[in-house]
C-alpha positions as CSV (number, residue, x, y, z in Angstrom):
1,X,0.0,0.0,0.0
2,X,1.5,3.3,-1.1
3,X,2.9,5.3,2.1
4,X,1.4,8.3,0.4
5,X,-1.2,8.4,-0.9
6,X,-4.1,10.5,-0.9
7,X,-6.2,10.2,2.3
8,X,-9.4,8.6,2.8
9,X,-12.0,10.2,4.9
10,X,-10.3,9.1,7.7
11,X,-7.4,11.6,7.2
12,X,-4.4,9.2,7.9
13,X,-2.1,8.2,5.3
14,X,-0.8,4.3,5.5
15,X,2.3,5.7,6.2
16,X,0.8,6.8,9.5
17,X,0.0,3.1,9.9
18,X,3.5,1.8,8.7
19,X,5.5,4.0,11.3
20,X,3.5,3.2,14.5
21,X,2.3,-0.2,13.7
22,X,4.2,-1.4,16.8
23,X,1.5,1.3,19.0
24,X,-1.9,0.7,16.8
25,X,-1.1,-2.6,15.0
26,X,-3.2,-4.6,17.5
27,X,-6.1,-2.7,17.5
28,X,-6.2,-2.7,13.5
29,X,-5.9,-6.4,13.6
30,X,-8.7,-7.2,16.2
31,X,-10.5,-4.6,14.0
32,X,-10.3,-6.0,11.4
33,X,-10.7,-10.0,12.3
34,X,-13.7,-8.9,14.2
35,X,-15.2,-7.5,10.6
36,X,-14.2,-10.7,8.7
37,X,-14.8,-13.4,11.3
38,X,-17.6,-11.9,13.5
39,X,-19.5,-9.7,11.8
40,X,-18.7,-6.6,12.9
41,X,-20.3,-4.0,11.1
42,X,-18.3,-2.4,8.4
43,X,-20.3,0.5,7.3
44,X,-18.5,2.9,9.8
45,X,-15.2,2.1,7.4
46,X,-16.5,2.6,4.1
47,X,-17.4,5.9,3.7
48,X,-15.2,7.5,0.5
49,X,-15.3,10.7,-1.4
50,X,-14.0,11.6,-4.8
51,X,-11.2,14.5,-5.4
52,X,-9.9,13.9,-8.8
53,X,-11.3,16.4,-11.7
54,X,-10.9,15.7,-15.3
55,X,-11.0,19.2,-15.9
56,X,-9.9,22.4,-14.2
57,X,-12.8,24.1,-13.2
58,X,-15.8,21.1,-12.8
59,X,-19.3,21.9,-13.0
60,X,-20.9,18.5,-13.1
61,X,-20.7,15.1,-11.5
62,X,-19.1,13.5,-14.7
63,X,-16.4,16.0,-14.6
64,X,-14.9,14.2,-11.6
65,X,-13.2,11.1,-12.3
66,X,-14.7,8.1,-10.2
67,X,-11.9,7.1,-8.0
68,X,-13.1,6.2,-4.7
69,X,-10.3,7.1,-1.5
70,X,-11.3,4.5,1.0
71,X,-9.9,4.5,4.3
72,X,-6.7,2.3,5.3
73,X,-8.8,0.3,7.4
74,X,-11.6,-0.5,5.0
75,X,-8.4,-1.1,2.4
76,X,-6.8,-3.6,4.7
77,X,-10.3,-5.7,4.9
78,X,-10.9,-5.6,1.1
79,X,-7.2,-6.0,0.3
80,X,-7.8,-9.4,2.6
81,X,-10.7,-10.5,0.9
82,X,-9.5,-10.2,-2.3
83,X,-6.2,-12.2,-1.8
84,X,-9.0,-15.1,-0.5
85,X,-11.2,-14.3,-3.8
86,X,-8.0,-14.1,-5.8
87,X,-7.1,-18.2,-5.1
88,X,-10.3,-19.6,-6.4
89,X,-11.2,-17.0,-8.9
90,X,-9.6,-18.6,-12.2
91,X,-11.7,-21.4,-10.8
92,X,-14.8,-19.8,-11.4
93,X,-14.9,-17.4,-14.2
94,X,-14.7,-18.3,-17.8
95,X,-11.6,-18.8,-20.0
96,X,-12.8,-16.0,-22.5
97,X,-11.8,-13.4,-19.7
98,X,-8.1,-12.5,-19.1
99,X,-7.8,-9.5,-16.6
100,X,-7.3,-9.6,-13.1
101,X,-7.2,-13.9,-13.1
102,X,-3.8,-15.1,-11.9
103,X,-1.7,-16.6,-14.5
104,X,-3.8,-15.4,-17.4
105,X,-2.4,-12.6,-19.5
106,X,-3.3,-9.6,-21.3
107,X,-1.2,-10.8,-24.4
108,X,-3.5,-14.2,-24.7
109,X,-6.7,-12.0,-25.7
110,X,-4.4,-10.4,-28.2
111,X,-2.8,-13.0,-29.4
112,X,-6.0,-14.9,-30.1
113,X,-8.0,-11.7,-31.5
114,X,-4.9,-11.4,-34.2
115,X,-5.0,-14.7,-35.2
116,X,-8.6,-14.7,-35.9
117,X,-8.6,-11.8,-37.7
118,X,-5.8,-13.0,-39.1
119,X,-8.2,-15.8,-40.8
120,X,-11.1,-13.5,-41.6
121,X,-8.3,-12.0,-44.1
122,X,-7.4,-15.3,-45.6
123,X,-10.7,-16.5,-46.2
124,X,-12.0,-15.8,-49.5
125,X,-14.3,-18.1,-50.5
126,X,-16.7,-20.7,-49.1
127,X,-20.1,-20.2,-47.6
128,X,-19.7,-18.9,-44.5
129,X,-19.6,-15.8,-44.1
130,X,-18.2,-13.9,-40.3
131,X,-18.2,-11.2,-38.4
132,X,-16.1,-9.2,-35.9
133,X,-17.5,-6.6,-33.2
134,X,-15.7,-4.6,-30.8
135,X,-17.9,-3.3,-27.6
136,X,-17.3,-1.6,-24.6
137,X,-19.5,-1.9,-21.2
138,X,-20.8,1.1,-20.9
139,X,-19.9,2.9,-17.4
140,X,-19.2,-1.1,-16.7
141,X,-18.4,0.1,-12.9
142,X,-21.0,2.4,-12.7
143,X,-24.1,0.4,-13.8
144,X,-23.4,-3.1,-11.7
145,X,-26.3,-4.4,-10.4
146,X,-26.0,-5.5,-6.6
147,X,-28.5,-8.1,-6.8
148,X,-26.8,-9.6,-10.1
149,X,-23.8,-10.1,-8.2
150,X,-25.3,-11.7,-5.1
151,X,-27.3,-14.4,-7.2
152,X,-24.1,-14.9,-9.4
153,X,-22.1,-15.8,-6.7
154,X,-24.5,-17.9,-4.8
155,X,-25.2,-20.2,-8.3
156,X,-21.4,-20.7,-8.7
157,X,-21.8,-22.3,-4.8
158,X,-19.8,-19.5,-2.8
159,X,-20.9,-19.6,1.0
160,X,-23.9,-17.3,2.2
161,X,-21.7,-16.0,5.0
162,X,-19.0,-15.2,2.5
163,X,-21.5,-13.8,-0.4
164,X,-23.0,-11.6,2.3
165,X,-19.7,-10.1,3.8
166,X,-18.6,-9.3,0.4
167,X,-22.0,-8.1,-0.4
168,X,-21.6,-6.1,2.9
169,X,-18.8,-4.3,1.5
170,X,-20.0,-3.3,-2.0
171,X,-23.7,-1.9,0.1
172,X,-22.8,0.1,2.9
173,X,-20.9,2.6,1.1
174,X,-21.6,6.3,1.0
175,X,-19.6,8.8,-1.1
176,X,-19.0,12.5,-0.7
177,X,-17.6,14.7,-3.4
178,X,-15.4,17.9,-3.0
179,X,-17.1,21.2,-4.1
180,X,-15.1,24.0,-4.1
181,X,-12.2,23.0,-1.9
182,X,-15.3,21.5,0.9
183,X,-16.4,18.1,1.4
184,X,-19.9,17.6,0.5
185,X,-22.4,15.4,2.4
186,X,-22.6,11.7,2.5
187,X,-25.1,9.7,0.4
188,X,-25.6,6.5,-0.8
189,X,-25.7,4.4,-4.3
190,X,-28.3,1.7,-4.8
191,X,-25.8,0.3,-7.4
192,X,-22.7,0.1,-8.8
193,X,-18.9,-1.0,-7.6
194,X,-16.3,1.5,-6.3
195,X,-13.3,2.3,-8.4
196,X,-9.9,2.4,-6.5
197,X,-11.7,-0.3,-3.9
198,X,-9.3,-3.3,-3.5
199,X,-12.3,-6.0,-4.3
200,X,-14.2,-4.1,-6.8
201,X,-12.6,-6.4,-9.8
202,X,-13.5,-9.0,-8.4
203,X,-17.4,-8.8,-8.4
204,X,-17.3,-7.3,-12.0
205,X,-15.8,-10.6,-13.1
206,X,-18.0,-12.4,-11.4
207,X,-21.3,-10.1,-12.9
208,X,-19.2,-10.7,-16.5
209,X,-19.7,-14.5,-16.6
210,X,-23.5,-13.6,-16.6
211,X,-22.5,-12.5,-20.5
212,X,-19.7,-15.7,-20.7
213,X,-22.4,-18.3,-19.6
214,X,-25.5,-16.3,-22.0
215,X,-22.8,-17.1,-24.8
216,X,-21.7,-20.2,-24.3
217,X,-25.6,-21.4,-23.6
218,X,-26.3,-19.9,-27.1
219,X,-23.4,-21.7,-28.8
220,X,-24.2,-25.7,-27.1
221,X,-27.6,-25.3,-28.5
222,X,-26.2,-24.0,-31.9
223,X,-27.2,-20.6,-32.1
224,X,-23.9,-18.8,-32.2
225,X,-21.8,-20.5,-34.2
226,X,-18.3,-18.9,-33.4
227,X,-15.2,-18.8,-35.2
228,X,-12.5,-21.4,-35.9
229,X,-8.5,-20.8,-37.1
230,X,-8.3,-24.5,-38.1
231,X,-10.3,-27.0,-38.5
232,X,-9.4,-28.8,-35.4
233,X,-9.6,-26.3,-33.5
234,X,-11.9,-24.7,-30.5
235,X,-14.9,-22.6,-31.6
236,X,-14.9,-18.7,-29.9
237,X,-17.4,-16.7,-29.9
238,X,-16.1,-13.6,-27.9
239,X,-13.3,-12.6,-25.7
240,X,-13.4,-10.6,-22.6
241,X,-10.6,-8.2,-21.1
242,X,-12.3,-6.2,-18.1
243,X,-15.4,-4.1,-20.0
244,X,-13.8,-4.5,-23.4
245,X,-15.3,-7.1,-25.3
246,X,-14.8,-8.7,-28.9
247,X,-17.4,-11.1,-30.3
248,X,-17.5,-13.2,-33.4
249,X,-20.3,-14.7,-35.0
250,X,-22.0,-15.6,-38.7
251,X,-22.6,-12.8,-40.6
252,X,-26.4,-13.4,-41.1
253,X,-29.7,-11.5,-40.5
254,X,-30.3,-14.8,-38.0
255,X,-26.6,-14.4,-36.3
256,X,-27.1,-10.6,-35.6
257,X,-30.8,-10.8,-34.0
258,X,-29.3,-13.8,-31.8
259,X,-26.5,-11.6,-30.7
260,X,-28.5,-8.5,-30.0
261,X,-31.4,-10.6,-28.0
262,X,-28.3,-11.8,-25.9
263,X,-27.1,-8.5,-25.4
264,X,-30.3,-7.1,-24.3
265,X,-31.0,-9.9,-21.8
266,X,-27.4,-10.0,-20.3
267,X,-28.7,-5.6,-19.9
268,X,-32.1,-6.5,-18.2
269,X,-30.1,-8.8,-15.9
270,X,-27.2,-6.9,-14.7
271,X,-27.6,-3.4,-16.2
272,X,-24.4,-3.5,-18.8
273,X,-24.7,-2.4,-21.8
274,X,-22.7,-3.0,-24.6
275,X,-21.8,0.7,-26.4
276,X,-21.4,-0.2,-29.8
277,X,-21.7,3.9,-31.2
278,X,-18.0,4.1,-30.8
279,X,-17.1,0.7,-32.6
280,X,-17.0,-0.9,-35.7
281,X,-17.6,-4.1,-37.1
282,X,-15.3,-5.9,-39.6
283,X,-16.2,-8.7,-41.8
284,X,-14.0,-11.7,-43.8
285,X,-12.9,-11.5,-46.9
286,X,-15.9,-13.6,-48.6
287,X,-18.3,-11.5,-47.3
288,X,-20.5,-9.7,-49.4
289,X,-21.2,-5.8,-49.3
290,X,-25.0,-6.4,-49.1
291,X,-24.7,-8.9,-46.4
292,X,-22.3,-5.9,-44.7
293,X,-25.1,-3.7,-44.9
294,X,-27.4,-5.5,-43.4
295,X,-25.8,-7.2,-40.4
296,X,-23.9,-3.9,-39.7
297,X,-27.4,-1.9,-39.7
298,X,-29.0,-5.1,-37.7
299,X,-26.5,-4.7,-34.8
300,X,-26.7,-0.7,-35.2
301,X,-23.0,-0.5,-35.6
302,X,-20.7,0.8,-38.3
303,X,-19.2,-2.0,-41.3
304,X,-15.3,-1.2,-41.5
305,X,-12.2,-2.7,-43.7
306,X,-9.6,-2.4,-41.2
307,X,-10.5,-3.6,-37.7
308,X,-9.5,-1.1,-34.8
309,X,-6.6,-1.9,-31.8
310,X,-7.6,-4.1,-29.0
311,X,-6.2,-3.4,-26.2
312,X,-3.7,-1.0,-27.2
313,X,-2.1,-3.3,-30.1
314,X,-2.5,-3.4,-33.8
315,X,-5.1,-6.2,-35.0
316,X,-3.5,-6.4,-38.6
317,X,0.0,-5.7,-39.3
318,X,0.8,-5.7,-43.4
319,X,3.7,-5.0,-45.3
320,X,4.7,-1.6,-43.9
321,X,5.5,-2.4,-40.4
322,X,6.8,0.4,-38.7
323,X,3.4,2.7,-39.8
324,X,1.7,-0.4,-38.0
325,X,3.5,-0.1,-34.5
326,X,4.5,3.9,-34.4
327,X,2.1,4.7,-32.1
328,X,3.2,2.1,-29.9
329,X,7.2,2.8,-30.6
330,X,6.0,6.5,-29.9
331,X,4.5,6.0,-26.2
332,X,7.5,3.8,-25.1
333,X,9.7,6.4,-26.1
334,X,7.8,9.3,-24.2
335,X,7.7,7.0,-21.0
336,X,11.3,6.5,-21.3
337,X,12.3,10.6,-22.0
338,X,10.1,10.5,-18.5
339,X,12.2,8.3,-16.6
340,X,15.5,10.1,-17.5
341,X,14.5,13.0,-15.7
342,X,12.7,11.0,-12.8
343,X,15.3,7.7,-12.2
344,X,18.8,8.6,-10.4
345,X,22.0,7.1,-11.3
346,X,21.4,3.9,-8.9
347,X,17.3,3.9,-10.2
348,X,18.6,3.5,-14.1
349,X,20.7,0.1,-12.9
350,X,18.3,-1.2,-11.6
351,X,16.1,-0.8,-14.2
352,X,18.8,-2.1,-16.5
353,X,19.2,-5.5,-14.5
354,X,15.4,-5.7,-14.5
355,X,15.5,-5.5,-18.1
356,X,18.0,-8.5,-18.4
357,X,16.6,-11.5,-19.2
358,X,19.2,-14.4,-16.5
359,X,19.5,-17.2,-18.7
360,X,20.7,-19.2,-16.3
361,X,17.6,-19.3,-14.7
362,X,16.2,-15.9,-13.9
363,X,13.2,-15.8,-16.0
364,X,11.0,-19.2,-15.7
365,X,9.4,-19.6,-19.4
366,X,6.8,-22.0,-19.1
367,X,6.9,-22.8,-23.2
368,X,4.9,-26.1,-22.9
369,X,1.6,-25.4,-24.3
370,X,-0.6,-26.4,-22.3
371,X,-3.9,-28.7,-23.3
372,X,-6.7,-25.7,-22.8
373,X,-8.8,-23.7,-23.6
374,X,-7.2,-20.4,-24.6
375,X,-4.0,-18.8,-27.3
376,X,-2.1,-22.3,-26.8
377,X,-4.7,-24.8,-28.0
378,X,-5.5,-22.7,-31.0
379,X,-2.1,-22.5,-31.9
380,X,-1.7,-26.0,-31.4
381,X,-4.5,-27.0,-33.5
382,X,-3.8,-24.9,-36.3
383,X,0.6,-25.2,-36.4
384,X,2.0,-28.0,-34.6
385,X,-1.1,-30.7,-34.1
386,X,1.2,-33.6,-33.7
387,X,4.3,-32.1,-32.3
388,X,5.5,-29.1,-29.6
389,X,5.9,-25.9,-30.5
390,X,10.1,-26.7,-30.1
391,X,9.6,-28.8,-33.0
392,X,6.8,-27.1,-34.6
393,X,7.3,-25.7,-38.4
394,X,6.9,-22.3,-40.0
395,X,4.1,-23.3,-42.2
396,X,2.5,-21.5,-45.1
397,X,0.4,-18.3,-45.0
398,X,1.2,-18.5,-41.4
399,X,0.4,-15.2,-39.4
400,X,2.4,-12.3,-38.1
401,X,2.1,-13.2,-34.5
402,X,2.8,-16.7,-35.4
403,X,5.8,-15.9,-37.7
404,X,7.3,-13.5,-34.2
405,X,6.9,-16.8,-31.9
406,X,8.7,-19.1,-34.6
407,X,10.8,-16.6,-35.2
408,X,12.3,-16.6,-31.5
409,X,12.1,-20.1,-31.1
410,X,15.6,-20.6,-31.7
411,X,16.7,-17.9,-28.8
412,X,14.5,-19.6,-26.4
413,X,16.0,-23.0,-27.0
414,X,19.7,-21.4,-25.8
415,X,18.3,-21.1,-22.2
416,X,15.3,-23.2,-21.7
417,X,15.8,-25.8,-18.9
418,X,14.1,-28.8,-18.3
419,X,11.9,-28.3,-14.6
420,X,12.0,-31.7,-13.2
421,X,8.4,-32.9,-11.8
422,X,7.9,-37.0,-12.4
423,X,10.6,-37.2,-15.2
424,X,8.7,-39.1,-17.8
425,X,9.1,-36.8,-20.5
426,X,12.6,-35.7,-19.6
427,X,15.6,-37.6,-21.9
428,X,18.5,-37.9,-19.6
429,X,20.8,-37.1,-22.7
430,X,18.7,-35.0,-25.1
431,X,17.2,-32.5,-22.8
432,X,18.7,-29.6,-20.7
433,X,17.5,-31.0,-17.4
434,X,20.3,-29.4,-15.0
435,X,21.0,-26.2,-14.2
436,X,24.0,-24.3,-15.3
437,X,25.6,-27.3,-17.2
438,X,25.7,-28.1,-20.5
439,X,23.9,-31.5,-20.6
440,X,25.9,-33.1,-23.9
441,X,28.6,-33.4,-21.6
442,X,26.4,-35.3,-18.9
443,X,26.9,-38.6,-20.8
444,X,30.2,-38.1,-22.6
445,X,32.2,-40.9,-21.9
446,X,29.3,-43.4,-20.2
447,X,29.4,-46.3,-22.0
448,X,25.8,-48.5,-22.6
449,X,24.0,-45.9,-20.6
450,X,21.2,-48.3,-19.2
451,X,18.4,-45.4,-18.5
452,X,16.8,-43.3,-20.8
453,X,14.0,-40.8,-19.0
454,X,14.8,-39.1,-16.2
455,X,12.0,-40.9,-14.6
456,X,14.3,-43.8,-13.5
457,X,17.0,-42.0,-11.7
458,X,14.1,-41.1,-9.3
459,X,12.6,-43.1,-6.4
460,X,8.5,-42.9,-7.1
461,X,7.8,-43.9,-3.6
462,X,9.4,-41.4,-1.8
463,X,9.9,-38.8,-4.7
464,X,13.4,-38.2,-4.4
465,X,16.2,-39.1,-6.4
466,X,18.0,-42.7,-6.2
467,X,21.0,-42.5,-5.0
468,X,22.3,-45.4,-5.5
469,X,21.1,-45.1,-8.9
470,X,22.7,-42.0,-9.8
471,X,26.0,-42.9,-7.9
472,X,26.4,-46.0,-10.1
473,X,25.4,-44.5,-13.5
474,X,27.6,-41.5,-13.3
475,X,31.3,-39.9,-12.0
476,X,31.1,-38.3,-8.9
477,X,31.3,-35.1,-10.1
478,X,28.2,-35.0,-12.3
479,X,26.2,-37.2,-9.8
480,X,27.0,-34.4,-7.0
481,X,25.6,-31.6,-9.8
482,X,22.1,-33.9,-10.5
483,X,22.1,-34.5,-6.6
């Protein structure tokens, strides 16, 4: 928690907190257990008020920007919460959504969007005809209904008691705004979560899977078709990032009134609604201008031949690279012109060995894809069925993204190592298996090596290596390095 911050309507700072935690730290605890174990009411906590203007002189609500200050004490209950929501939540929200789910990335929704897009340009013929549409939730925060969030949870199975402490802390908040230089008076929402509130992402992922599971419903009884890369591969229908959402669908009169109804009902439920006056909707190559004009007026949103960024990238790079990623090249560089005036002389090396990439094992790279939904089954499918991406091949009309990956393949290989787990897949002399040593010299000079997998130098019933095995097998000073 930053030391300081802007103060909550309680008026201390957490560095306030941090220097006489040894006098108060007690207190805050036993506070604070009391909320989250015995139901101590926390509505005396969570009262917030918003200072930040967009503009210099506001006249209206809207001109101030929705950032909650909550006190440290209501931070240090949310903050707890969320760290318990946090280790079951990529248990209970769909694949489709990437943000604020541990060990799901930002670069997975990207990835995937570019290599579908990526197909809508290749395909110029057949039958089918598809669609792309870009939509943001609008005032996503803003417009959450607290009722759709406590039903949501409770269907997914969460406990009553924990559904109604959380729903506890989203309720019994009360705002005040600044007005000229003066705090205004307290009142209360009857909806929506609190921006800058520790837990708040939480509960809007939750009130998204209402959208995921309307979809995914629609597409098991066949009436969202989705789109496929390869022919093997998984259908999708949208992908989620926060409030920014991409769907993909036929482009038919019937595929347009399906996702519109969907839409609408996902609105009724939970109050979201998809802003599509800002977006645009592309269409593949086969599609015709007729069937264009009618799906684009359908959905209410305008038919384009070069699909906008997601999330900050690029969703079709062509010959002329550098026009492609200029604007990115451009914001790196101001952020880096920033630092040089911010960063002192010790700030810039450390940043410099942040930057490094330790071969020897400072980066873990887990390049395995894995067998699931998401960026690594579709590339599976469509580039390297029968293989690993170690040994997959370039292909033909491959795309960008895919041609980058392939492209570094060959780096990666220099200082990937081999994370021993049961051993099975692990060849004692053809993979990199131990750390800082070059593994063709493991078995230089053993004669009728007897074991092949790493699996047999370790003892399965007490998970440990053998010994006796190893001892045997190999000279004493690479037996010392695998022990």
């Amino acid at each position: 928690m930053g030391p300081t911050k802007k103060l909550g309507l309680d008026g201390f700072p957490a560095l306030f907190f941090q220097r006489y935690w040894h006098i108060v730290g007690k207190d805050i605890v036993d506070y604070c257990l009391g909320i989250l174990n015995d139901k101590k009411e926390v509505e005396p906590l969570n009262k917030t008020y918003c200072t930040h203007s967009k503009v210099s002189k506001p006249t209206k609500l809207v001109n101030f920007r929705p950032i909650s200050l909550c006190t440290f004490i209501y931070k240090v209950v949310a903050k707890t919460m969320a760290n318990r929501l946090q280790d079951v939540i990529g248990i209970c929200i769909d694949n489709v959504q990437s943000a604020f789910v541990p060990g799901r990335l930002i670069s997975d929704n990207m990835l995937l969007a570019y290599e579908i897009l990526h197909t809508f340009r290749q395909k110029r013929t057949g039958k089918k005809r598809i669609y792309s549409g870009k939509a943001c939730m609008s005032k996503a925060y803003d417009k959450v209904e607290w009722d759709f969030i406590n039903k949501v949870m409770l269907k997914i199975g969460f406990a009553r008691e924990w559904v109604g402490l959380i729903m506890k802390c989203i309720t019994t908040i009360s705002y005040a705004v600044n007005v000229n230089g003066m705090r205004g008076r307290l009142f209360q929402p009857t909806r929506r979560l609190r921006q800058g509130d520790p837990l708040s992402p939480f509960p809007f992922l939750i009130c998204s899977k209402g959208l995921s599971s309307l979809m995914r419903t629609a597409k098991n009884k066949g009436l969202v078709k989705g789109v496929k890369v390869s022919r093997r591969g998984p259908k999708i229908s949208h992908l989620l990032f926060a409030d920014d959402c991409v769907m993909f669908g036929e482009a038919t009169n019937r595929g347009a009134i399906i996702l519109k109804d969907i839409l609408k009902e996902y609105e009724s439920c939970s109050s979201q609604y998809a802003n599509f006056s800002k977006s645009t909707v592309f269409y593949s190559s086969n599609t015709t201008e007729e069937n264009k004009e009618k799906v684009s007026t359908l959905l209410g949103v305008k038919s384009s031949t070069n699909p906008e960024k997601y999330l900050g990238l690029p969703n079709m790079v062509g010959r002329r690279k550098n026009e492609s990623f200029q604007n990115l090249f451009d914001r790196i560089s101001m952020r880096i012109k920033g630092w040089i005036f911010l960063l002192s002389f010790d700030g810039k090396k450390v940043l410099e060995e942040v930057a490094y990439i330790d071969v020897n094992g400072g980066i873990c790279v887990d390049i395995k894809m894995k067998e699931e939904w998401g960026f690594e089954q579709v590339f599976k499918a469509k580039y390297f069925l029968n293989s690993d991406f170690l040994n997959s091949r370039l292909g033909n009309r491959s795309s960008y993204v895919w041609r980058s990956l392939w492209a570094a393949k060959g780096l990666l290989e220099k200082g990937l190592i081999w994370k021993v787990g049961t051993g099975t897949s692990i060849s004692i002399s053809n993979d990199v298996w131990i750390p800082n040593y070059d593994n063709v010299r493991l078995t230089f000079g053993i004669n009728n090596l007897r074991y092949n997998k790493v699996a047999e130098l370790i003892n399965n019933h007490e998970r440990e290596w053998n010994r006796e095995v190893i001892v045997n097998t190999f000279p004493a000073a690479k037996a010392e390095l695998i022990l």
